[in-house]
VEXZA-682975 format. One record per residue (C-alpha): residue in three letters; z, y, x. Coordinates in steps of 0.1 Angstrom, whole numbers, plus 5000, padded with zeros to 4 digits. Each point is the difference from the previous one (the first is absolute). Layout:
<recs>
- ala Z Y X
...
</recs>
This chain:
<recs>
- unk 4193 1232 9394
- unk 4967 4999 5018
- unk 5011 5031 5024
- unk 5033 4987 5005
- unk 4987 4970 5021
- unk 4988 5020 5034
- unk 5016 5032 4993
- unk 5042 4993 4990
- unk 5024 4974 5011
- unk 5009 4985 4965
- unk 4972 4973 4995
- unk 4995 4978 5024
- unk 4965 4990 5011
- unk 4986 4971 4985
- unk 4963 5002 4988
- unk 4971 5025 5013
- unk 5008 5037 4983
- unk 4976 5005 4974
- unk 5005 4959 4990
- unk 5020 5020 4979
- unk 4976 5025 4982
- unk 4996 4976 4974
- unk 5034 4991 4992
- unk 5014 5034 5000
- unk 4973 5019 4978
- unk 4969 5002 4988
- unk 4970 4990 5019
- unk 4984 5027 5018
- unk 5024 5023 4991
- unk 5022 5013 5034
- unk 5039 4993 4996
- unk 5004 5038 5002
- unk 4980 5008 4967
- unk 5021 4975 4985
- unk 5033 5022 5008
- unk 5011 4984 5033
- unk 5019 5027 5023
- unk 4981 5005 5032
- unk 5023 4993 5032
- unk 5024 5028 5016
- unk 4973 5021 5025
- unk 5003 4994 5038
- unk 5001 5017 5031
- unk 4964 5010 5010
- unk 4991 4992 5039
- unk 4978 5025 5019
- unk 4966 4991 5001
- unk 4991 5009 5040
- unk 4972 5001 5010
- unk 4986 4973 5028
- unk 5012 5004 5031
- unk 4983 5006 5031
- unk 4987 4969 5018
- unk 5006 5012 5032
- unk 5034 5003 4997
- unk 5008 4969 4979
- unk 5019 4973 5020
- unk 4994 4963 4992
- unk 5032 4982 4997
- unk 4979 4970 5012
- unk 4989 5016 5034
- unk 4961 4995 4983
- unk 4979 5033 4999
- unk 4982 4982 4968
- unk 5023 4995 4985
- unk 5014 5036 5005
- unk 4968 5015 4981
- unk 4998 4975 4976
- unk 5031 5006 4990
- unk 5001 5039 4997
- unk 4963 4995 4980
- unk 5024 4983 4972
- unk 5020 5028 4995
- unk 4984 5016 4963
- unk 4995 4989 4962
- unk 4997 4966 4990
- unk 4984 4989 4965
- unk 4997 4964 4983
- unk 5023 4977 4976
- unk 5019 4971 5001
- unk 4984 4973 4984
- unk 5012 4983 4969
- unk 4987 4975 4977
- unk 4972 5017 4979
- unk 5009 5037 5011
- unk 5011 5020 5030
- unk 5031 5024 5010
- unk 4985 5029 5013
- unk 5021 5013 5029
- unk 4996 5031 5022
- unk 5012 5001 5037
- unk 5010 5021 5023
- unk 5004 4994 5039
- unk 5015 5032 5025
- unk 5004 4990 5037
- unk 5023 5027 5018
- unk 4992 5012 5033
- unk 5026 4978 5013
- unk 4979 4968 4997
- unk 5018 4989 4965
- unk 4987 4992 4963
- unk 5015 5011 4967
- unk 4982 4999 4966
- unk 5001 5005 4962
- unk 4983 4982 4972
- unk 4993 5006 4961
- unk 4996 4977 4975
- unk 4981 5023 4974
- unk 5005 4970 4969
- unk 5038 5002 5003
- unk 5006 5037 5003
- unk 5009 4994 5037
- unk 4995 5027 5026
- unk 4999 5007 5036
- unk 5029 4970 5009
- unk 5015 4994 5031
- unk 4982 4970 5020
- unk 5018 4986 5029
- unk 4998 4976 5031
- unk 4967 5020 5003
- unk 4976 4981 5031
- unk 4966 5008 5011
- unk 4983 4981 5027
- unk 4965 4999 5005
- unk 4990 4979 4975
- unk 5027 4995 4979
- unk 5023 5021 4975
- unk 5036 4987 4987
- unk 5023 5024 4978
- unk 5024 4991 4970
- unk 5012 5027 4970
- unk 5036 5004 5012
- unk 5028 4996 4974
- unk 4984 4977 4977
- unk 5011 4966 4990
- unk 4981 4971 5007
- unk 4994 5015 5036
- unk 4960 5012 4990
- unk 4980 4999 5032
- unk 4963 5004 5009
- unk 4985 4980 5027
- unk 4965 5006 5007
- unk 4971 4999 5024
- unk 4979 5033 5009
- unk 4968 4999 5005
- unk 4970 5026 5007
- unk 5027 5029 5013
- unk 4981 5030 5002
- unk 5013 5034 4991
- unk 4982 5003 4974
- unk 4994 4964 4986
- unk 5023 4965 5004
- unk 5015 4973 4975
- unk 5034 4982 5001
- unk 5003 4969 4979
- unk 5026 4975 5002
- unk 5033 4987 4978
- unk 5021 5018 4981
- unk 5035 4982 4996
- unk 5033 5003 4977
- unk 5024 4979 4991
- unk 4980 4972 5014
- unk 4970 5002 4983
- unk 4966 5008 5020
- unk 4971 5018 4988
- unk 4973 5018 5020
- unk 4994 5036 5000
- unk 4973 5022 5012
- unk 4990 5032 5016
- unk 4979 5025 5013
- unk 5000 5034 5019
- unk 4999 5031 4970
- unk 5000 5038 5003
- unk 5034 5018 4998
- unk 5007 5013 4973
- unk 4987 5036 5000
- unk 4967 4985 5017
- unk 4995 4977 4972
- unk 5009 5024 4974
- unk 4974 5023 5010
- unk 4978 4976 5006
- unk 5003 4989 4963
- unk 4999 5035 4987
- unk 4970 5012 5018
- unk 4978 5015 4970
- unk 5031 5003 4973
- unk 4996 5034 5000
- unk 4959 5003 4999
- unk 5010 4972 4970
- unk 5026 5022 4987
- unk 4979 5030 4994
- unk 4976 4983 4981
- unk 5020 4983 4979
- unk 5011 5039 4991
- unk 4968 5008 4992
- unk 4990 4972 4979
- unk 5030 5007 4978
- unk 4993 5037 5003
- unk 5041 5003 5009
- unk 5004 5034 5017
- unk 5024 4987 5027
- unk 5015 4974 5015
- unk 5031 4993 5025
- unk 5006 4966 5018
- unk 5028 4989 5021
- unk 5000 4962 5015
- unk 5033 4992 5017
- unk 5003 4966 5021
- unk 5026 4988 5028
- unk 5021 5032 4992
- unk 4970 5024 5006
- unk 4979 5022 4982
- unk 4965 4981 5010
- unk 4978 5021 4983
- unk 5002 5031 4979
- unk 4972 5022 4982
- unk 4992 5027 4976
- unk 4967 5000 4981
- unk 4985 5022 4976
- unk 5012 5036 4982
- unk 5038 5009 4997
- unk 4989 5028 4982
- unk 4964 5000 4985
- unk 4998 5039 4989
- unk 5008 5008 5036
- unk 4985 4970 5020
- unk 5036 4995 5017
- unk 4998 4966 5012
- unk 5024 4967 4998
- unk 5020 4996 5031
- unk 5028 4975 5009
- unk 5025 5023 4993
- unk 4987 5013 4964
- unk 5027 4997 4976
- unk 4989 4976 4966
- unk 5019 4989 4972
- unk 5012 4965 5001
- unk 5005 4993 4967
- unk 5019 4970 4990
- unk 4998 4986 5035
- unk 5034 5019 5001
- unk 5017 4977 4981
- unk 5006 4977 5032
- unk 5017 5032 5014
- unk 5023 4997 4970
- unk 5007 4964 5002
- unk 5012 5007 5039
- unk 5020 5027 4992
- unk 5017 4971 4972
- unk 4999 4977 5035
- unk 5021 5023 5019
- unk 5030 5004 4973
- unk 4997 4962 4997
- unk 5009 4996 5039
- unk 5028 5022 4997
- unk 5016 4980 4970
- unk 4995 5026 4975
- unk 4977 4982 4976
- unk 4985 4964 4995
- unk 4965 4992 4988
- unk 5015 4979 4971
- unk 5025 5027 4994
- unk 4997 5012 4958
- unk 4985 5034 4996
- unk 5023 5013 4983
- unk 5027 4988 5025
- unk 4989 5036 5017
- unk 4984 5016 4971
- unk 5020 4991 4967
- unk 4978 5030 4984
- unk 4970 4974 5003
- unk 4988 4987 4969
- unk 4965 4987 4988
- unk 4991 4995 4963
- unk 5017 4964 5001
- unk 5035 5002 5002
- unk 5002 4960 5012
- unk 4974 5007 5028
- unk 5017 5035 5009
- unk 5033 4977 5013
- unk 4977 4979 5018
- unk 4975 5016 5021
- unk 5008 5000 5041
- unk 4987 5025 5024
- unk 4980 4974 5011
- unk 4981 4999 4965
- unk 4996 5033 5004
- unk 4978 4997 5032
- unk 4986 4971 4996
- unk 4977 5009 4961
- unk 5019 4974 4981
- unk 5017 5021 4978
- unk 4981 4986 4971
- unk 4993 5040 4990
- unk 4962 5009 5007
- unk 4990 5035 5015
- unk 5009 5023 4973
- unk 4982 5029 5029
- unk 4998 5025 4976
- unk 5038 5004 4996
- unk 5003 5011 5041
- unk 4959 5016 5000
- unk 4999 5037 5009
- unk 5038 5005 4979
- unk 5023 5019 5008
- unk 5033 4983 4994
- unk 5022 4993 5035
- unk 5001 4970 5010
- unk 5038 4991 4977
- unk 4980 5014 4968
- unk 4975 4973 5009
- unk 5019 4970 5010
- unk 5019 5014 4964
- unk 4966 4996 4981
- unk 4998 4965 5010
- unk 5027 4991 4975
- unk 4973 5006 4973
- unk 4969 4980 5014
- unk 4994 4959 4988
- unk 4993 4974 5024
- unk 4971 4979 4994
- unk 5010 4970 5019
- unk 5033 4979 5003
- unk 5019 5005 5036
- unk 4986 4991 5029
- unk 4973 4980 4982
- unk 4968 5022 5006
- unk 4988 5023 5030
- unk 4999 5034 4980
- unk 4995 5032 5024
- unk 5025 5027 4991
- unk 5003 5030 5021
- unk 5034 5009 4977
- unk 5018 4973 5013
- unk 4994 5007 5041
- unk 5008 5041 4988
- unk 5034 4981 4986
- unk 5008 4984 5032
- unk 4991 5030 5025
- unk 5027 5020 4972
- unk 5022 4967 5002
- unk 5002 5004 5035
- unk 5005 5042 5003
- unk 5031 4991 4980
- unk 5011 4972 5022
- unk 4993 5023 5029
- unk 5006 5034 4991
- unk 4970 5012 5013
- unk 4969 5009 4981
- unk 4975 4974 5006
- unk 4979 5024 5020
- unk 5026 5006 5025
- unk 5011 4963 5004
- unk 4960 4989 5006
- unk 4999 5029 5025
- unk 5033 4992 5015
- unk 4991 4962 5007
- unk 4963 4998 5003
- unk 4987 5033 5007
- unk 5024 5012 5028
- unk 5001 4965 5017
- unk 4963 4998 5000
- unk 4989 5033 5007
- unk 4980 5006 4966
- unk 5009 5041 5006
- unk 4970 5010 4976
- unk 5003 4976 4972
- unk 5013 5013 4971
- unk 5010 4993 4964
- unk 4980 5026 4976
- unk 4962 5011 4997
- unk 5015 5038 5006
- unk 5014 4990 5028
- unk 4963 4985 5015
- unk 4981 5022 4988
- unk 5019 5027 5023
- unk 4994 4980 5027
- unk 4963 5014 5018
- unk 4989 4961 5005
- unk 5003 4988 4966
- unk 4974 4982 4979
- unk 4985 5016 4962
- unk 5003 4970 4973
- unk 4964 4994 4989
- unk 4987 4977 4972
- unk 4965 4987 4996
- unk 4984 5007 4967
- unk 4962 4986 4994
- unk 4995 4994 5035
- unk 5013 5037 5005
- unk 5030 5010 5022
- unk 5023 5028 4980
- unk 5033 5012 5016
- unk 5028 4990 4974
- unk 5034 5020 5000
- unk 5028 4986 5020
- unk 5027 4983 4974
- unk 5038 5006 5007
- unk 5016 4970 5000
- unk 5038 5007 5017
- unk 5019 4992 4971
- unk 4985 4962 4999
- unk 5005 5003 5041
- unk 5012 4966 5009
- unk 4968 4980 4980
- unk 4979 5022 5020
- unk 4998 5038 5008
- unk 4997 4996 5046
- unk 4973 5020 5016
- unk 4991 4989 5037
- unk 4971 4993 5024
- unk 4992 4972 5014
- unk 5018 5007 5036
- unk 5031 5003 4986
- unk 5000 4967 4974
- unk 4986 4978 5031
- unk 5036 5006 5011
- unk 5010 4985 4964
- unk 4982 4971 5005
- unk 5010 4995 5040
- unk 5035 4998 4987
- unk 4991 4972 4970
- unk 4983 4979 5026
- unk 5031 5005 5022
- unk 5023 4987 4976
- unk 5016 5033 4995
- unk 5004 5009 5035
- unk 4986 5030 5013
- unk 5005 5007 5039
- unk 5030 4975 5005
- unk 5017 5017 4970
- unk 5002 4983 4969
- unk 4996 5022 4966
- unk 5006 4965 4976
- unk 5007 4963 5007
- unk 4974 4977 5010
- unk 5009 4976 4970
- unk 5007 5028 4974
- unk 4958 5012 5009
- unk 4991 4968 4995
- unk 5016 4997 4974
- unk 4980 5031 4986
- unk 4968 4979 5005
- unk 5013 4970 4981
- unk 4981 4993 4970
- unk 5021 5005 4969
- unk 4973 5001 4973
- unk 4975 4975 5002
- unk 4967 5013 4996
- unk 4968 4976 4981
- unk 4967 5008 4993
- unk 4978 4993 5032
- unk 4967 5022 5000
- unk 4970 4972 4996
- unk 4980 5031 5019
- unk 5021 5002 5033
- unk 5013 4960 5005
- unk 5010 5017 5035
- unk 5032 5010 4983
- unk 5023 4985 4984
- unk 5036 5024 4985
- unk 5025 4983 5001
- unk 5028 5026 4987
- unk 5018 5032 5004
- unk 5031 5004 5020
- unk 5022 5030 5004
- unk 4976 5031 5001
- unk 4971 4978 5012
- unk 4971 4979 4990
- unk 4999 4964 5019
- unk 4971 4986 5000
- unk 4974 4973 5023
- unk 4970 5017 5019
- unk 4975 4970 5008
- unk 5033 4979 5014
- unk 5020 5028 5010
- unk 5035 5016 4985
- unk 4992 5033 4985
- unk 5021 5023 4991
- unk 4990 5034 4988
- unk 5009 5033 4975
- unk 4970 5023 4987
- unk 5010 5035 4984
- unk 4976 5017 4975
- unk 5007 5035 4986
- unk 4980 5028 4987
- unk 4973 5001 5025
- unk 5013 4982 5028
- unk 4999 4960 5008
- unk 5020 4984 5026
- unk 5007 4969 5020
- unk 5026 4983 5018
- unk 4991 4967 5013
- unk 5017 4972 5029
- unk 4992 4969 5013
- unk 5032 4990 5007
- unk 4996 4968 5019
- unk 4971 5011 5018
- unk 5017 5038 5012
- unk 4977 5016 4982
- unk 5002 5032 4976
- unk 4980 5030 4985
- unk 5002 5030 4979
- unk 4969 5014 4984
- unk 5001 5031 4984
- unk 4973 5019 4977
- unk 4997 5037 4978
- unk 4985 4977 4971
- unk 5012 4993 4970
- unk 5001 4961 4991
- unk 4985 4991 5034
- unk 4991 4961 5004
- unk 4987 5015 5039
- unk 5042 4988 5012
- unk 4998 4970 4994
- unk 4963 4994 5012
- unk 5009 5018 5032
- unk 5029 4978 5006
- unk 4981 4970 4991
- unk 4973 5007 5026
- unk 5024 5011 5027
- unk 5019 4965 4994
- unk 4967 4977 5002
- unk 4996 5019 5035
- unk 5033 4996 5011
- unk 5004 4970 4993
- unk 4967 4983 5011
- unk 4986 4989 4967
- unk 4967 5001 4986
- unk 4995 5032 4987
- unk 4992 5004 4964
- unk 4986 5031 4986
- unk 5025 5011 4978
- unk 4988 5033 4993
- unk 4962 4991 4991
- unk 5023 4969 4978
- unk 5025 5029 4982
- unk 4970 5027 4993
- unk 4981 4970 4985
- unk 5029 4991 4976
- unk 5007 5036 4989
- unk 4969 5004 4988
- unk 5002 4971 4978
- unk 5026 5011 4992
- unk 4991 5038 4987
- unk 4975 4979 4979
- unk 5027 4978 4984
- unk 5020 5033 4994
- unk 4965 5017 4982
- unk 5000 4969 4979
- unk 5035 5001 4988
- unk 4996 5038 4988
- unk 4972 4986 4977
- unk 5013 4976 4985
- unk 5032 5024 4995
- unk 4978 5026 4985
- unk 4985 4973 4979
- unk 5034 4994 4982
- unk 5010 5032 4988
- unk 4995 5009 4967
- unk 4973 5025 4989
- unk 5001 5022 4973
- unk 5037 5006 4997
- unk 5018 5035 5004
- unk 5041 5005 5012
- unk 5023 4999 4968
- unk 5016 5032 5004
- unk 4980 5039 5010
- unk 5009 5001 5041
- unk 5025 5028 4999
- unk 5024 4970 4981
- unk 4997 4980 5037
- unk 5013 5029 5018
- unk 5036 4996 5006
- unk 5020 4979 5032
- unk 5007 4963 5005
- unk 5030 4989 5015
- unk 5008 4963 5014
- unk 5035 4996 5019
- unk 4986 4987 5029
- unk 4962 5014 5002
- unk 5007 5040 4994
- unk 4984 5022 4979
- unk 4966 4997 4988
- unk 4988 5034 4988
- unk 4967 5003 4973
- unk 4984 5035 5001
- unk 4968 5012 4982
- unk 4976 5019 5016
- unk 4975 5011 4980
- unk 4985 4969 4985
- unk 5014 4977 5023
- unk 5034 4980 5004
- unk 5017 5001 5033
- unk 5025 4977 5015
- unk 5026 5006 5029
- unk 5029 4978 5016
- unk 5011 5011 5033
- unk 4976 5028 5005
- unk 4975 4975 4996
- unk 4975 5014 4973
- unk 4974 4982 4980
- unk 4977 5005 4975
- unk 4996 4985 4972
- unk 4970 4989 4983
- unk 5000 4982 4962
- unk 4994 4963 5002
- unk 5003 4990 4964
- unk 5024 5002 4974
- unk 5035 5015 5016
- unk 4989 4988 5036
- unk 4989 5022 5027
- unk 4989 4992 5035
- unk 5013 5015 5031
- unk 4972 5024 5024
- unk 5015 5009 5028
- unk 4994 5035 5012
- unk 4981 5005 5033
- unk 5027 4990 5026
- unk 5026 4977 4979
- unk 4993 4965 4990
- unk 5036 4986 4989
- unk 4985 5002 4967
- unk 4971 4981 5012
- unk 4990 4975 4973
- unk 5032 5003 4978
- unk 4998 5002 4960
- unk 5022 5018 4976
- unk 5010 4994 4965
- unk 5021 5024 4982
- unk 5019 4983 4973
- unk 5015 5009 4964
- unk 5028 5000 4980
- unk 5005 4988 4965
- unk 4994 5038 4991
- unk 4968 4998 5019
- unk 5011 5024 5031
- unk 4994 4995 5030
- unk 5032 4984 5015
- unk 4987 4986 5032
- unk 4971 4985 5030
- unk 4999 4971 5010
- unk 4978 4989 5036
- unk 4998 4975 5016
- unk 5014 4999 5037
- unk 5002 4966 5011
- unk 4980 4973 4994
- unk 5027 4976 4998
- unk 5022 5020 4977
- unk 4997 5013 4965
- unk 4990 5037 4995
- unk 5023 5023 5006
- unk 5012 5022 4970
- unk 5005 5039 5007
- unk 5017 5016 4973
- unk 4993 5034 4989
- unk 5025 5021 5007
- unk 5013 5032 4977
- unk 5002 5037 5012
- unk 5023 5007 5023
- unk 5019 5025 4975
- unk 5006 4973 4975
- unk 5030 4987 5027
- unk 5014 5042 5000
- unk 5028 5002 4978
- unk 4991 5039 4995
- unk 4971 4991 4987
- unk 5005 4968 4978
- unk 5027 5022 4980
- unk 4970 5015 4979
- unk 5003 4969 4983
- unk 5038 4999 4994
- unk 5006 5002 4962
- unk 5000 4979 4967
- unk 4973 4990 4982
- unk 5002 4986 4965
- unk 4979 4978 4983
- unk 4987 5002 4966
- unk 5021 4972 4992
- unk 5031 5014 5006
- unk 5003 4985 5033
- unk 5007 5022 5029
- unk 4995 4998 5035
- unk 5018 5017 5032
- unk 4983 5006 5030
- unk 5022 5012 5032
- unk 4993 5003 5042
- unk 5024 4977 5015
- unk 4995 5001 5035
- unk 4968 5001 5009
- unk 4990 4984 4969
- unk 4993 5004 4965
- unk 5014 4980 4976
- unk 4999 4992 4961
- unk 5028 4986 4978
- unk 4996 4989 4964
- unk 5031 5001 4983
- unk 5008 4962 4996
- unk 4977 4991 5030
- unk 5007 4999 5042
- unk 4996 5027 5017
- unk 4963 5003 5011
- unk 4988 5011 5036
- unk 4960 5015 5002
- unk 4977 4991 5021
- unk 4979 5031 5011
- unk 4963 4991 4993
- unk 4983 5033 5005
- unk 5005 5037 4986
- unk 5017 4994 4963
- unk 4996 4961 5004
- unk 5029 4974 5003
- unk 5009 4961 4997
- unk 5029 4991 4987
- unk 5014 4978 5032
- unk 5004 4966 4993
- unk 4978 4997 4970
- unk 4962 4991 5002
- unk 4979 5020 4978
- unk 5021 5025 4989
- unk 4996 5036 5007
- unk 5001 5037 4995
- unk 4987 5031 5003
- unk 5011 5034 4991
- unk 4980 5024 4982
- unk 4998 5037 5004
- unk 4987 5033 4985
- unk 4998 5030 5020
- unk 5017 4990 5026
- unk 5031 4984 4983
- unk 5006 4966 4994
- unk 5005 4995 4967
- unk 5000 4962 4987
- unk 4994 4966 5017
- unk 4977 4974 4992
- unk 5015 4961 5005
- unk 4971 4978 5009
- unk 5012 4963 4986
- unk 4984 4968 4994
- unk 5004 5003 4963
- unk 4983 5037 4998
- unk 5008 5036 5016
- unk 5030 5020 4984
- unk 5003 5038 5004
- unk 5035 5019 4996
- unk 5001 5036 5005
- unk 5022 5021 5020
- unk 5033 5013 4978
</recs>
């Protein structure tokens, strides 16, 4: 409501505009954060320059007057004053060579920008202009004072709708003159904050009034060959894709091809998750928005191989943790589901549809979609990782299948152009790639996010929208995407009421330098006092390694000594299957278990009793800190692993899988036969299908479970078994493992 006062026709002017702060949100809080649209962009006047005072004519005949006058002509800064606070406003004033006066003026606080003033007159002393097409007739009457080129104030009353209330100003820099003026020594500040987190490079881009306002490279590219970080060096972006995702989503939305609210499986009716009530109910917004009440499950998507439909079919078999739309739960399956969702909506792959109608319009010619594809590029940045203080160059992970959650390369040239169009409400030189209200839409808080950090009171989440985190920087709307993946750490950052935006990107792996770059760039920008954030953040990691020490004593100080695994080490060997995870294959190697998902390989070192603990080798850490334990059936063989993946879910069972020749009909019919018990009771065992079966005369037919080599369950029924016995080569009885004791029958 707050931004509807001054800036649309449908409220009428009653009380002074942020009166209404209170009544409309939380305290403190801009209406923006709080998922008000910001109003449809205007025309931008030309900012001319002065003109000359010898040419100027004085309507008034007075030659005073006349330079007075033209001396107006620049950037105005002040606020309107309310009770207890003040609306910022930023003015413009042009005077043509003709003699006459036009104008613009922003009201940062309400997401207004550059608006038409009109009934624009200077005089000597004097300065009268009103923000044309408002209600209420808004109009600024004021008094100038000390006019000087480079100094002056105009103070007066600001009127609307009747009500009166005075207003300041006073001569500022333009806009690229105060800019640099506020960035003078971000780079010198730059490159040591580099250092002092020993991060071999850095790129920054700061865009403001539609231009790229500064833009820098620092550091090593390349640390083997010394190739240094330019502006155009390509980086992973991580998960800061997933707003490239979500605007893809925008543009089918505009052209009436999907809804927000729309039902999942509306478009995909493959789409199922482990619930089958919560399957029928998630939206594509859920999916974008991490309130699918299903936590990461990474290791599903990590380093696989499966196309993106194998995943999305693998999500059928993971839990949620959470009830819908209850908890904010990052999950990079759900974004990869709606980046499919909308390749099947479009029929496009979702590469060509982001290149189609971001890329292309915003000419991002380099940026690409796949580490192969950077690393052909000859300005591309190595992934490094810092290890004890040490830099080591990690290998670059593919990541294409999982695309839409975050596989983009770029540099920080090209995604200024990105964030240009964001803070132009989707416009990008007159043309307009997605609705003004559909982007703001995408910066809406859907999630509410709690949890304020004691540490850094300067910020204050308040949720996560579509693709994008929405938070308050010391009184200003926030809103901002970072992107982590194996050696790379990203960051894409606006300011949306103040014009502001930035990209930082680095070669490091879990980088906190982004977000301390941005933080500092912001505090310039914006004229605050200037808090050291990086001394701050180096300070608190440190603690933190310590805390981290601590907790690996006290977990070594709970495991059990003296005991020794149940079974010898070759009985661990075998491979663990889960529906939705993969594959998990034990080896031994010498005197040493091994573990592999993914290509991901592990180590395993004994723990105590059937437990083992991950090691990860020299370059892989998705094992990092994860513990095993192999289970047993009732015959006491190993039937399974269990490890814990999420904190907030049980552990996830693997179960051992047989060899793949026990599902070959050829060679299952060694088995084939009757076997007769001393009893007098026989047995017949036939291939039926793919299958073995058993049937008892009297009894059902019996389908076996393949264990391993000459091991089968009976399907159906716990504890019962067999396994087939041979001599030479030739199977010639079967044992039945049974609650009540083990049977043999031999082979007629």
């Amino acid at each position: 409501m707050l931004r509807t006062l001054l800036l649309r026709g449908r409220v009428a002017f009653a009380l002074a505009p942020l009166f209404l702060i209170a009544a409309c949100g939380s305290p403190g809080v801009p209406a923006q954060a709080q998922g008000a649209p910001p109003p449809a962009p205007t025309a931008r006047a030309v900012h001319a320059a002065p003109a000359n005072d010898a040419a100027a004519v004085d309507t008034r005949g007075s030659r005073t007057a006349q330079a007075a006058s033209a001396s107006a002509a620049g950037r105005w800064k002040g606020a309107i004053e309310l009770p207890g606070q003040q609306l910022e406003i930023d003015v413009t004033l042009t005077r043509s060579d003709a003699g006459t006066w036009s104008g613009t003026i922003s009201i940062p606080a309400q997401g207004a920008k550059d608006l038409a003033l009109a009934d624009v007159v200077i005089t000597d002393d004097s300065a009268k202009f009103a923000i044309a097409g408002i209600p209420g007739e808004p109009s600024f009457d004021g008094k100038l004072t000390g006019l000087t080129s480079t100094g002056a104030k105009l103070a007066g009353t600001f009127t609307q709708g009747g009500q009166a209330l005075p207003f300041a100003l006073e001569r500022a820099l333009d806009a690229v003159a105060e800019s640099a003026q506020a960035l003078d020594g971000f780079g010198e500040w730059l490159d040591s904050a580099r250092e002092a987190w020993k991060t071999p490079g850095v790129a920054v881009a700061l865009v403001h009034d539609g231009e790229t306002v500064f833009v820098r490279g620092s550091g090593l590219a390349d640390v083997d060959a010394q190739r240094p970080v330019t502006p155009d060096t390509l980086f992973a972006i991580g998960s800061s894709t997933k707003a490239f995702t979500t605007f893809v989503l925008g543009t089918l939305v505009d052209e009436g091809k999907l809804g927000w609210d729309d039902r999942v499986r509306k478009h995909l009716p493959e789409f199922r998750v482990e619930d089958a009530e919560l399957s029928e109910l998630l939206t594509v917004r859920d999916l974008v928005s991490h309130r699918s009440g299903l936590p990461r499950h990474d290791l599903v998507w990590y380093n696989s191989p499966d196309t993106r439909p194998e995943m999305v079919a693998r999500i059928a078999h993971l839990p949620a943790s959470a009830d819908l739309r209850t908890k904010f739960q990052y999950n990079n399956l759900m974004f990869l589901t709606a980046g499919y969702l909308a390749e099947r909506l479009a029929g496009k792959a979702w590469e060509e549809l982001v290149r189609e109608r971001i890329f292309a319009p915003l000419g991002m010619t380099r940026s690409n979609f796949a580490v192969a594809n950077m690393a052909r590029d000859l300005d591309h940045a190595e992934p490094y990782a810092l290890d004890d203080d040490a830099v080591k160059h990690l290998p670059m992970r593919k990541i294409d299948a999982v695309g839409p959650a975050g596989s983009i390369n770029s540099s920080v040239n090209e995604m200024a152009n990105w964030v240009k169009l964001q803070l132009a409400h989707g416009k990008r030189d007159g043309r307009e790639l997605v609705q003004a209200g559909t982007l703001a839409e995408m910066h809406t808080v859907v999630t509410p996010l709690g949890g304020a950090d004691p540490s850094s009171p300067e910020t204050i989440p308040v949720g996560y929208a579509l693709g994008w985190f929405v938070e308050v920087y010391r009184g200003h709307l926030h809103v901002h995407h970072g992107g982590n993946i194996d050696g790379y750490s990203a960051l894409v950052a606006l300011l949306p009421q103040d014009d502001w935006g930035i990209v930082v990107l680095t070669n490091q792996n879990g980088s906190a330098l982004p977000e301390l770059v941005a933080r500092h760039a912001f505090d310039r920008v914006l004229g605050l006092e200037r808090t050291d954030w990086s001394g701050k953040a180096l300070a608190m990691r440190d603690a933190a390694k310590a805390k981290q020490a601590e907790g690996k004593e006290k977990q070594a100080a709970a495991r059990k000594t003296g005991t020794s695994p149940s079974h010898p080490l070759a009985d661990y060997a075998g491979e663990y299957a889960h529906p939705g995870y993969g594959v998990v294959e034990v080896t031994l190697e010498g005197d040493k278990l091994k573990a592999e998902l993914h290509g991901l390989q592990s180590k395993l070192e004994h723990w105590h009793y059937d437990v083992f603990s991950a090691h990860p080798e020299t370059d892989d850490e998705a094992f990092e800190d994860l513990q095993l334990q192999f289970t047993s059936d009732f015959g006491g063989d190993i039937d399974g692993l269990r490890v814990v993946l999420d904190p907030t879910l049980p552990a996830t069972r693997f179960a051992r899988q047989a060899e793949a020749e026990l599902r070959d009909p050829a060679f299952l019919a060694r088995y084939e036969g009757d076997y007769e018990l001393e009893a007098g009771v026989s047995c017949s065992i036939r291939v039926k299908g793919d299958d073995l079966t058993a049937l008892v005369p009297g009894q059902p037919t019996y389908t076996l479970v393949p264990k391993r080599r000459d091991a089968f369950d009976l399907k159906g029924l716990e504890g019962f078994s067999l396994r087939f016995v041979s001599e030479e080569g030739r199977v010639n009885a079967v044992e039945f493992h049974q609650p009540n004791g083990v049977f043999t029958a031999k082979r007629k």
